[in-house]
Each structure stands twice: as C-alpha cells, then as structure tokens.
C-alpha positions in Angstrom: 231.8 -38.8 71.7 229.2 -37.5 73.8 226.5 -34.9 74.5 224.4 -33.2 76.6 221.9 -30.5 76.6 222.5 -27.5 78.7 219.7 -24.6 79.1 220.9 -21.0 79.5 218.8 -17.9 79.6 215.9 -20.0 77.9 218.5 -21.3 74.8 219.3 -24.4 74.8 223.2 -25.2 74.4 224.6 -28.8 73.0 227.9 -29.3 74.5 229.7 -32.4 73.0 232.6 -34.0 74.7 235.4 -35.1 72.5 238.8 -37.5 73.0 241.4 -34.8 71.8 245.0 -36.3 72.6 243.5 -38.6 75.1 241.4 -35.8 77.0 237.9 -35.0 76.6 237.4 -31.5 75.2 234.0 -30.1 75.9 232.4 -27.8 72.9 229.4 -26.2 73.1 227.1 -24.9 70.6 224.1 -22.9 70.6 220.6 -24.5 68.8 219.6 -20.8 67.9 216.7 -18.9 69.6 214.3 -21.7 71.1 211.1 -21.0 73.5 210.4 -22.9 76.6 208.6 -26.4 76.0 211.1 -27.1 72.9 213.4 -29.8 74.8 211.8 -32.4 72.6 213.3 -30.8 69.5 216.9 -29.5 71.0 217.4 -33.5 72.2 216.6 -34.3 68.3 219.1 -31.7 66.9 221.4 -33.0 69.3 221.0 -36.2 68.1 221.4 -35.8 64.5 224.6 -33.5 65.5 226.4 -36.1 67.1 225.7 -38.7 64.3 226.9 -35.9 61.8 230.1 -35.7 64.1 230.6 -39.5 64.2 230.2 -39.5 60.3 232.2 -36.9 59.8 235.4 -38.5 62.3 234.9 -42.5 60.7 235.5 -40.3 57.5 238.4 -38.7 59.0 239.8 -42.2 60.5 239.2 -44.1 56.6 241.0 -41.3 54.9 244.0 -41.6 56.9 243.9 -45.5 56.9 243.9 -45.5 53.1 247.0 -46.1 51.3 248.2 -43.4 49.3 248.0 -43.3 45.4 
C-alpha cells in the first residue's frame, strides 16, 4: 500500500494505492480545508492514514487465517 499527496484548488488530497484482485486501485481522500504552507501536516496525516490502513488490513488477513470456533 501506498500514498501520495496531491494538491487541488489549495486542499490537499491523499490518494492511496491499493492491491485489489492483483491491480492497484487508487483512492483518494480529502484532508479537509487546509491553507497554503500546511504540507508538513497533510504528509503527517497521510502517514498515520496509511498505518491505520495497514492495521486495519493485517487485522483483516489474521481474522481470516484463524481457525474457526
């Protein structure tokens, strides 16, 4: 998993780039109303996105890797 910053109209945009059936599928999502100079903090939100999203998938992977009860 990946992602990038994108700037738009003065907004910044995180687009992540997930495996989906073997093909990266690019998503984008908005970091809300930002003013120019904020880069620093968009690159940090990104950041702690993509960990939530890596979380949130090795969660995904044990769940179906445990046997059932």
């Amino acid at each position: 998993m990946t992602g990038r910053l994108q700037e738009k109209n003065g907004r910044f945009y995180m687009v992540v780039s997930a495996l989906d059936d073997g093909k990266h599928q690019p998503k984008g999502k908005s970091n809300g109303p930002t003013d120019k100079g904020h880069k620093q903090r968009a690159k940090d939100m990104l950041k702690g996105y993509l960990q939530g999203l890596e979380e949130l998938a090795e969660q995904q992977r044990t769940d179906d890797i445990a046997p059932p009860e």
